[in-house]
N, C-alpha and C positions, 0 to 999 in steps of 0.2 A: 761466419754466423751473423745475421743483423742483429740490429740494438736489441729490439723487442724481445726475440728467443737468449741471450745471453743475460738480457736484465731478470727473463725470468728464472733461468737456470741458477743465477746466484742466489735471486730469491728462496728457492725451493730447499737447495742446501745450506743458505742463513736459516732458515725458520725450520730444519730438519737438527740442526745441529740443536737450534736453543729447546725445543721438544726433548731432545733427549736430555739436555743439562737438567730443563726444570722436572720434569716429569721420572724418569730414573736415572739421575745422575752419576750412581756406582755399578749401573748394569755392565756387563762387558762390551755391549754394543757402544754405550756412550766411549766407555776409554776406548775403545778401536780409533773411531772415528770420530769423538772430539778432545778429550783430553791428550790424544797422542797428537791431533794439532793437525791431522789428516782434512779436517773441513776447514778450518782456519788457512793452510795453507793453500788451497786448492781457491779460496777465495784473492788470497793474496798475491797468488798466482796469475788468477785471468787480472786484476788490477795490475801487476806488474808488466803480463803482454799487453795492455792494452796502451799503457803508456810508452813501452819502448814502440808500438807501431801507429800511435795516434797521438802523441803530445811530440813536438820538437825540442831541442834545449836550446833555444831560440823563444819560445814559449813560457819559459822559466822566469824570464823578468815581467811576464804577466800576473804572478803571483802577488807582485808587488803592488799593486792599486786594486780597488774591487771591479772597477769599469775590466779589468784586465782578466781576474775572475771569471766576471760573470762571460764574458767573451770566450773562453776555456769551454764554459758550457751550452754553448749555443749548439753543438752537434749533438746527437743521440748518443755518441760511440764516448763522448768525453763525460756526461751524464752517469752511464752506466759505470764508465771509472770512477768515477765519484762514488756512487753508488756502492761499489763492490768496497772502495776504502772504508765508506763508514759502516759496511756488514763487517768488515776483518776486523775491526777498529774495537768496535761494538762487541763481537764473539769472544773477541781475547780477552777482553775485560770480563766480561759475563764468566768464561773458564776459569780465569784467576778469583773472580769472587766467590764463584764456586767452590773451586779446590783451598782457596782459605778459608769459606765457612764449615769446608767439612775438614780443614786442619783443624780448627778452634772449636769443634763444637758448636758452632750457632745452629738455634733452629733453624727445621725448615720452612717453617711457616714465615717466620721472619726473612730468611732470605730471598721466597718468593714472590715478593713486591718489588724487592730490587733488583731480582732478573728481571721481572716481566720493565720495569724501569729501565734496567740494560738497553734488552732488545729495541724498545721503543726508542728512550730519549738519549742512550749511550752515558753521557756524566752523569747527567742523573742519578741514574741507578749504582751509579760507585757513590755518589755523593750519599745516596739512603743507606747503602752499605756500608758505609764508610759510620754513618749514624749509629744503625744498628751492632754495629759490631766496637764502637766506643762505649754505647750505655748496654752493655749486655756480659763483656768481657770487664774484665779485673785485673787491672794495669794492662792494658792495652796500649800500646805505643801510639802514640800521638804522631809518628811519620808514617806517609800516606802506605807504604807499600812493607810496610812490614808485617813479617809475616807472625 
């Protein structure tokens, strides 16, 4: 598959998934296909083939400087890896803030600034979540991932 059709493809089921989280979050379509972790993985997946047949482990001490980085992304196919990391990256947090605003009771209103934060800026949106769900709950845990 070229870069272009594969960049789009992640696209389409990143932005299919976070529609269902914000829009009907307890439908049973969403837990089919994103709280069971079905779009999440399916993302982590083409990142996962793309790097066993387009990154070398020879390529790995590139990590180490940003000239060495940016070099990583000079190809399309290395881009889209990239890409597809920060859609998983992005999703799984957005599900987990999800499923702990509807453990905790946070509104919905409130939590949909920090999806649509998720989506877009990824910490972000934990970072307003992470707000909203300090000044909103009572005794809420002060460590980041508690539930």
């Amino acid at each position: 598959m070229n870069p272009e059709a594969l960049f789009q493809l992640v696209n389409v089921a990143a932005m299919l998934a976070w529609l269902l989280l914000i829009i009907i979050p307890q439908a049973k379509v969403t837990r089919t296909l994103v709280h069971s972790g079905v779009l999440f993985l399916f993302l982590a997946g083409v990142y996962a083939a793309l790097i066993f047949s387009f990154f070398s482990f020879s390529a790995m001490q590139d990590f180490s400087t940003l000239e060495g980085v940016m070099k990583l992304f000079n190809d399309p196919m290395g881009v889209v890896a990239g890409w597809a990391h920060y859609l998983a990256f992005d999703l799984f947090v957005g599900m987990w803030i999800t499923a702990n605003a509807a453990k905790n009771g946070v509104n919905r209103w409130l939590l949909l600034p920090c999806q649509i934060l998720t989506f877009m800026f990824g910490p972000l949106g934990y970072l307003a979540y992470y707000g909203v769900r300090f000044f909103t709950l009572k005794g809420v845990s002060p460590r980041l991932l508690e539930d």
